[in-house]
C-alpha positions as CSV (number, residue, x, y, z in Angstrom):
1,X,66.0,-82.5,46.6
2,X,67.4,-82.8,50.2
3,X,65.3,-79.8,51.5
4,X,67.9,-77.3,49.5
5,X,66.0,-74.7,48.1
6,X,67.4,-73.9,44.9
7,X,67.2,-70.2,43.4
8,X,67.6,-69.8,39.6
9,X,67.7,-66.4,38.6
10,X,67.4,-66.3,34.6
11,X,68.1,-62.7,33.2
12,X,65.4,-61.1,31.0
13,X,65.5,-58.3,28.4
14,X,62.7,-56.1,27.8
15,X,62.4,-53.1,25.7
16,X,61.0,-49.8,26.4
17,X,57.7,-49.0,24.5
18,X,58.6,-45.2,23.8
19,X,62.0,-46.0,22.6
20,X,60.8,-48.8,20.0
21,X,57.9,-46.4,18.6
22,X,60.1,-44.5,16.9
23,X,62.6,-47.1,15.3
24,X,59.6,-50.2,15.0
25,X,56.1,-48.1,15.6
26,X,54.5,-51.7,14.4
27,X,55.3,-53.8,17.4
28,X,54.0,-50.7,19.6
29,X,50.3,-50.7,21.2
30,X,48.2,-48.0,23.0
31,X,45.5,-47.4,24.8
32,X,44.5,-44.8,26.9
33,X,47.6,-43.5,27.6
34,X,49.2,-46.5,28.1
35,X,52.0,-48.3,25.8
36,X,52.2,-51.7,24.9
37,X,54.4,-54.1,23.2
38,X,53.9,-56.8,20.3
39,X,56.4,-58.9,20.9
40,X,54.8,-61.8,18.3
41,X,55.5,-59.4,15.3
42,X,59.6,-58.7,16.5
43,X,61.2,-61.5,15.1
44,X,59.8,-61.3,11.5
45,X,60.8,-57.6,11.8
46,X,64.3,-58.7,13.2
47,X,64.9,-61.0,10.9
48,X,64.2,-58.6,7.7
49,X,66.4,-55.9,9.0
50,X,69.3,-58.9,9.1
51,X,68.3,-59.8,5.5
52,X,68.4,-55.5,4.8
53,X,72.1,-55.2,6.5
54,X,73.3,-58.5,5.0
55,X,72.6,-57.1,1.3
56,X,74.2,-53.7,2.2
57,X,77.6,-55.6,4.0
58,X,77.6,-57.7,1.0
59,X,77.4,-54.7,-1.4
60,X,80.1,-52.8,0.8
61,X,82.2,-55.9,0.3
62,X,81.9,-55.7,-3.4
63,X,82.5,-51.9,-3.4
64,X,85.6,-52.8,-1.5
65,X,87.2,-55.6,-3.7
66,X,86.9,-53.4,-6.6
67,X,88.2,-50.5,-4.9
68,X,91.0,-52.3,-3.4
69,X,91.6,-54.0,-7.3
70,X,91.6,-50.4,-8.8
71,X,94.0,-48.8,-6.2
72,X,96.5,-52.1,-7.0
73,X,96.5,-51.4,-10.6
74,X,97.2,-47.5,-9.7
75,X,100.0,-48.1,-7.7
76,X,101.6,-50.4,-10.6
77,X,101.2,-47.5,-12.8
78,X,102.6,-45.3,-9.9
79,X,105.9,-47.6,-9.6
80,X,106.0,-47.9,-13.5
81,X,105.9,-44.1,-14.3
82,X,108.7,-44.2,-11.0
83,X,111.2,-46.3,-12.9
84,X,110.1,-44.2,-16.3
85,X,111.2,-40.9,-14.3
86,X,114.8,-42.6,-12.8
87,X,115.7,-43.5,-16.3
88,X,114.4,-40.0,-17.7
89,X,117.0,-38.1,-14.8
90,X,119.6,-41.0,-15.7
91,X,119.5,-40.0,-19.2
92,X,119.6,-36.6,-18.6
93,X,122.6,-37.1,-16.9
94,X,124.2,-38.8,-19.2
95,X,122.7,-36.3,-22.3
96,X,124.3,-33.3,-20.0
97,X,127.3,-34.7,-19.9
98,X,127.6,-35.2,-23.3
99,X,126.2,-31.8,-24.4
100,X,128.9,-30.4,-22.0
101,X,131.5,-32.7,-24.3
102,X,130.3,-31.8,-27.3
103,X,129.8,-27.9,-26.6
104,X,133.4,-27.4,-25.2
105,X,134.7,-29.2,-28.6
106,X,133.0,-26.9,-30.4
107,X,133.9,-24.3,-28.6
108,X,138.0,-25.0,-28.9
């Protein structure tokens, strides 16, 4: 280069040995008082969580559709017993009325 110096400064993630005992004890090391970290065995565990979470989202999803399919077929039962209930009243009404006609016949 033309006597530039050039700094990169790449940003690195780390984890904290006590922290990742207690969720992944497996990648953890110690000795004498000291913690360590397996990196070499994280991705395999990584990569099995992903696989754990992926069958439970996929499971949710299911749970979901069926839920959503079950509350769809209770709310056309809702509107149908809706319109059962406006013709019930509109009937009454119209029953009323005529038990009102009939009753003051009779009663003349």
């Amino acid at each position: 280069m033309n006597g530039k110096k050039v700094l990169i400064q790449l940003k690195t993630y780390g984890l904290v040995a006590q922290e990742a005992l207690q969720v992944v004890p497996e990648i953890v090391t110690q000795h004498e008082g000291y913690y360590g970290m397996n990196y070499s065995e994280l991705p395999a565990l990584l990569i099995e969580a992903i696989k754990e979470q992926q069958t439970i989202i996929e499971r949710q999803g299911q749970e979901l559709r069926n839920v959503t399919s079950q509350l769809k077929k209770k709310d056309k039962e809702f509107v149908s017993l809706l319109w059962r209930i406006e013709e019930l009243e509109a009937n009454k009404d119209t029953n009323d009325h005529t038990l009102v006609k009939t009753s003051s016949v009779q009663l003349k």
